[in-house]
C-alpha positions as CSV (number, residue, x, y, z in Angstrom):
1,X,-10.8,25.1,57.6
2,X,-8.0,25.9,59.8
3,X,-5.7,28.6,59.1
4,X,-2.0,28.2,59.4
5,X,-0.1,30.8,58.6
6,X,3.7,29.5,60.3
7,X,4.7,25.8,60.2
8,X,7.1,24.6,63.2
9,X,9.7,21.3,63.3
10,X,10.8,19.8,66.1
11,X,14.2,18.4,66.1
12,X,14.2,16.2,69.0
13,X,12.3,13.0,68.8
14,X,8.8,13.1,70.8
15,X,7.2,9.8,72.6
16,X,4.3,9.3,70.9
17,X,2.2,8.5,73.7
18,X,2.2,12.2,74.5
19,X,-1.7,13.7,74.5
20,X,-2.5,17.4,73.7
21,X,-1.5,18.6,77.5
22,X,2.3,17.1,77.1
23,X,2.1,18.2,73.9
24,X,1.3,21.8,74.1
25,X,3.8,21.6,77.2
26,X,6.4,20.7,75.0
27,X,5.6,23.4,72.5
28,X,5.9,25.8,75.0
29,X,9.4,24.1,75.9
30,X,10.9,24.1,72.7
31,X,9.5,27.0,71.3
32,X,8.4,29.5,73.6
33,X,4.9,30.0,73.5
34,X,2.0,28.7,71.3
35,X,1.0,31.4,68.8
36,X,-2.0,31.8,67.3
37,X,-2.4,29.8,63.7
38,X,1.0,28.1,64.0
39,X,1.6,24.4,63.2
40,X,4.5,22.5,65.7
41,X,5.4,19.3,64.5
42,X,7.2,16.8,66.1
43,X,8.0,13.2,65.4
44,X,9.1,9.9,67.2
45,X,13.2,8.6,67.3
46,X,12.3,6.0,64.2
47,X,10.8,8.2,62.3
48,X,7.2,6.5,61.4
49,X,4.8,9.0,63.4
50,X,4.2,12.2,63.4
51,X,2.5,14.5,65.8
52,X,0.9,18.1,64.8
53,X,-0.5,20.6,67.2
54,X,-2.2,23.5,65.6
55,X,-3.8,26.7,67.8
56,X,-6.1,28.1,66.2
57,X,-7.1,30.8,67.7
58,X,-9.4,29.6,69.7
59,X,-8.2,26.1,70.9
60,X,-5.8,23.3,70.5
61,X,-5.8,20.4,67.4
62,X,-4.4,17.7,67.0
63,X,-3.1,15.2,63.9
64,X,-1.3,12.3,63.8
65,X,0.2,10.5,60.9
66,X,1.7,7.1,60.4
67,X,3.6,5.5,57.6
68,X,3.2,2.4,57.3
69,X,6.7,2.0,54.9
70,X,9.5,4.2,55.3
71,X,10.1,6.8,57.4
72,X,9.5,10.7,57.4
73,X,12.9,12.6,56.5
74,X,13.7,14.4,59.7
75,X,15.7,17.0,60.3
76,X,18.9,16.4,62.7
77,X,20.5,18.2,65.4
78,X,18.5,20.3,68.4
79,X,16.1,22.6,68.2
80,X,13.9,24.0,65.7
81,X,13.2,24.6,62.4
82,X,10.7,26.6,60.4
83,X,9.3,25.0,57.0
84,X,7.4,26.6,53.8
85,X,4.1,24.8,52.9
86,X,6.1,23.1,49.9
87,X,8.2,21.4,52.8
88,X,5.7,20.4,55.0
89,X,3.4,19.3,52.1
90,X,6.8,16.7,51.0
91,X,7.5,15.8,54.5
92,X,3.6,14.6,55.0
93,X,4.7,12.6,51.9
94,X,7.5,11.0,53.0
95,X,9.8,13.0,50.1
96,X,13.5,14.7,50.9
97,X,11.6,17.7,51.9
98,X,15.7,19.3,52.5
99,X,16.2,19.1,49.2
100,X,13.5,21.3,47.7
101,X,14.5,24.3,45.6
102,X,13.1,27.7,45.4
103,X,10.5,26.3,42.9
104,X,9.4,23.4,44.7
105,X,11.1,20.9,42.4
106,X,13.4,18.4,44.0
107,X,16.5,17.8,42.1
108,X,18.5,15.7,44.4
109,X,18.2,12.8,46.9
């Protein structure tokens, strides 16, 4: 499959209607370059889709994900955050990915 070695957030909310071009543009705007088998993810203002670019070294994919109750926990603020695969694989889930301890266990909402 595809391998992904870094996992990327983006704080700000995306428009959803954005296609691989605006996407990979706004990688590049947020976080500088697109690197090689790195994940950006990036969501829209209510918090229902999400958008993932992967490069993986050889081109550009793309995933999108929709909940159809509830919303993803987002982080807050500007910029950019990077997340462990126990994160990511709670956010995907709709789960306080924030709280997560060292051992993957949440123990707070």
């Amino acid at each position: 499959m595809i391998r992904v070695d870094a996992l990327w957030l983006s704080v700000a909310p995306l428009d959803m209607r954005a296609g691989m071009d605006t996407l990979l543009a706004q990688v590049v705007q947020v976080f500088g370059e697109a690197r090689p088998h790195q994940a950006y993810l990036f969501a829209n203002r209510r918090g229902t889709r999400m958008k993932v670019l992967i490069h993986d070294g050889q081109g550009i994919w793309l995933a999108c994900r929709r909940l159809n109750q509830g919303r993803f926990r987002w982080a807050e603020g500007n910029g950019s955050l990077t997340l462990s695969q126990a994160q990511f694989d709670a956010l995907v889930l709709g789960l306080p990915w924030q709280k997560l301890s060292g051992d993957g266990a949440i123990r707070m909402i």
